[in-house]
C-alpha positions in Angstrom: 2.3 -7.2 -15.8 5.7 -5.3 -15.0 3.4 -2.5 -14.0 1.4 -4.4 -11.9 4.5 -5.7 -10.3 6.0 -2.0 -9.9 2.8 -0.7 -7.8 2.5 -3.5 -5.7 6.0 -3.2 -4.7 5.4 0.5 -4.4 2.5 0.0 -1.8 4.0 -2.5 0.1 6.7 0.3 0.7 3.6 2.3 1.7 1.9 0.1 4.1 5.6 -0.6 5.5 6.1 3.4 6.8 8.2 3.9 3.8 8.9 7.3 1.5 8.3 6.7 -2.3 8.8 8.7 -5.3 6.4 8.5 -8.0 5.5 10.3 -11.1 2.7 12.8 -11.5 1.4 15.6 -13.9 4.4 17.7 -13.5 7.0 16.1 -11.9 8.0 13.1 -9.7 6.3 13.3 -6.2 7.5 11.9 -2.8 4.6 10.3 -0.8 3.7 8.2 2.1 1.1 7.0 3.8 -0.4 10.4 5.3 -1.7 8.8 8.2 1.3 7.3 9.6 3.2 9.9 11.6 6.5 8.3 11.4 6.2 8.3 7.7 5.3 11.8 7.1 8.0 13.1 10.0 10.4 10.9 7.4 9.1 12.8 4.4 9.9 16.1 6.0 13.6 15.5 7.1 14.4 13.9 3.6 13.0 16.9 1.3 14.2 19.0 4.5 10.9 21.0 4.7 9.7 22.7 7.4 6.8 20.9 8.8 5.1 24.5 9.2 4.1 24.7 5.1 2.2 22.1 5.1 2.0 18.7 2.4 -0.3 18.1 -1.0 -3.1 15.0 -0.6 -3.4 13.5 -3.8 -6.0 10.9 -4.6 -7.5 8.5 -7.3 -11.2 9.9 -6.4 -13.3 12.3 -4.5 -14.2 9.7 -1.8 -10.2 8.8 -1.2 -10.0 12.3 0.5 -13.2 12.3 2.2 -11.5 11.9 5.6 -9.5 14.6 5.2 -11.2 17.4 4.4 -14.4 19.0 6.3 -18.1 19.3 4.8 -18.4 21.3 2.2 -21.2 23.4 0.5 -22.8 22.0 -2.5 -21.0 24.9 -4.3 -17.9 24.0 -3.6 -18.0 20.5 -4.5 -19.5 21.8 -8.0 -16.8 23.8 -8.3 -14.1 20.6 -7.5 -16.4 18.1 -10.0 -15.3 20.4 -12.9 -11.8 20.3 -12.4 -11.1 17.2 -11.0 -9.4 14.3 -12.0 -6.5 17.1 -13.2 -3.7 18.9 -12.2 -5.2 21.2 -10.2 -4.8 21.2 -6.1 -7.2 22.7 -3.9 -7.3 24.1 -0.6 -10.2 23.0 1.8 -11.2 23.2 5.4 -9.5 20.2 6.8 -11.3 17.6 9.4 -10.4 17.3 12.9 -8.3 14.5 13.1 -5.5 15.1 10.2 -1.7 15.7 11.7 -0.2 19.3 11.9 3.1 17.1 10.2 0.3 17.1 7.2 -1.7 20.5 7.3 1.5 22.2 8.6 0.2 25.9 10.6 -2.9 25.9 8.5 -6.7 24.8 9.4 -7.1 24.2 6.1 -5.5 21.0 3.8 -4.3 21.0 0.2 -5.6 18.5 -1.9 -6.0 17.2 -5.7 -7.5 13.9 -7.6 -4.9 13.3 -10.2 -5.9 12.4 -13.9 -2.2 10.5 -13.9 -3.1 7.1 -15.1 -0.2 5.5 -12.9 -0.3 7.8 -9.7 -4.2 6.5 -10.2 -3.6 3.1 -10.0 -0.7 3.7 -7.6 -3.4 4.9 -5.1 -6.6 2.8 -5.9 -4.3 -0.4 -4.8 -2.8 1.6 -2.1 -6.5 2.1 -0.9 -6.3 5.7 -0.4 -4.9 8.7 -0.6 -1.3 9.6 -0.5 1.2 12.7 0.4 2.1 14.1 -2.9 5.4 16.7 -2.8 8.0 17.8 -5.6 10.5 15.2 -5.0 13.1 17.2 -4.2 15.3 18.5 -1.8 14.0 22.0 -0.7 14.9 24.4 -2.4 16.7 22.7 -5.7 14.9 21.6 -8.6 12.3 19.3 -8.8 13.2 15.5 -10.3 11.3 14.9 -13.5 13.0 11.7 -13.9 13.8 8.4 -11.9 17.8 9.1 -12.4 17.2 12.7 -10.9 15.2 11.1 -8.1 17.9 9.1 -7.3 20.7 11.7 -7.2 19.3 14.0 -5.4 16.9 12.0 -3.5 19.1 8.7 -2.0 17.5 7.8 0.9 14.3 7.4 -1.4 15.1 3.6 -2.0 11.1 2.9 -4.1 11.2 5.0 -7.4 8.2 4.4 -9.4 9.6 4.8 -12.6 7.1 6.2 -15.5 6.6 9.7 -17.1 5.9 13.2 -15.9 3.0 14.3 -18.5 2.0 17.4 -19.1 2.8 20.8 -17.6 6.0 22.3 -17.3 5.3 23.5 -14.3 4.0 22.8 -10.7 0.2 21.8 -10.7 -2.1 25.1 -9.8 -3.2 25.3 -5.8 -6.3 27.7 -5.2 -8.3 28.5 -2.2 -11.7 26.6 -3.0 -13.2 29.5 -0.6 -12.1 32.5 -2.1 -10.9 31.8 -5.6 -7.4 33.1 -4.5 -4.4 31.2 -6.9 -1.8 30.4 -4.5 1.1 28.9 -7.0 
């Protein structure tokens, strides 16, 4: 029930324009609606990231990022089937109508299905996907806990508190095209 309570309170932050922080497989993520421009400009000047590198789509399923990426070969979604839900992030050909504040200088977007049971249900009752970045100001260390989150991350008023499973380190990005490991 306190979960329940927690995520709903989480997406209403969501649908309001806000900037959450949220656990994931590594380490707390800040998100936002990805669709709402003011949002995502918000993201960028509180993690004080250059708009240029672009921002991490995370989802509960395949179809939650269907509107953000463009068609791909039956090889390639073979390829994301076996690794998905899971830590790692992929980078696709992006559709036509996601914001530069999103894909940053790139045609291409970075995106993942997580396997984190929270994060999950964070973004099935948000109804779709959501930003996911290291929540943390750019260049310092990335919060792994909701007391971190709040130290270094003020402004960030909707902490999802929970744990950070798994990996040590950042989740693995590769170029669904070429194979190429990124991070």
């Amino acid at each position: 029930m306190k979960s329940n309570w927690k995520i709903r309170q989480a997406v209403k932050a969501l649908k309001q324009g806000e900037v959450i922080a949220y656990p994931t497989e590594a380490v707390y993520g800040l998100g936002c609606d990805p669709w709402n421009e003011h949002a995502v400009q918000k993201l960028l000047t509180i993690k004080q990231r250059d708009w240029q590198k672009g921002l991490i789509i995370i989802a509960a399923d395949f179809n939650q990022l269907q509107d953000f990426i463009a068609t791909l070969p039956a090889k390639t979604l073979q390829l994301l089937e076996k690794s998905w839900p899971g830590p790692e992030t992929w980078v696709l050909p992006v559709s036509t109508h996601v914001s530069d504040n999103v894909t940053g200088q790139h045609d291409t977007i970075a995106v993942r299905v997580t396997a984190h049971t929270q994060t999950v249900e964070l973004c099935r009752a948000f109804g779709g996907a959501i930003i996911s970045t290291s929540a943390n100001i750019t260049g310092l260390r990335a919060a792994t806990t909701v007391k971190q989150v709040r130290w270094q991350l003020p402004e960030v008023t909707t902490v999802l508190s929970g744990s950070c499973v798994g990996s040590a380190q950042p989740t693995v990005i590769r170029n669904a095209q070429t194979g190429e490991k990124i991070r």
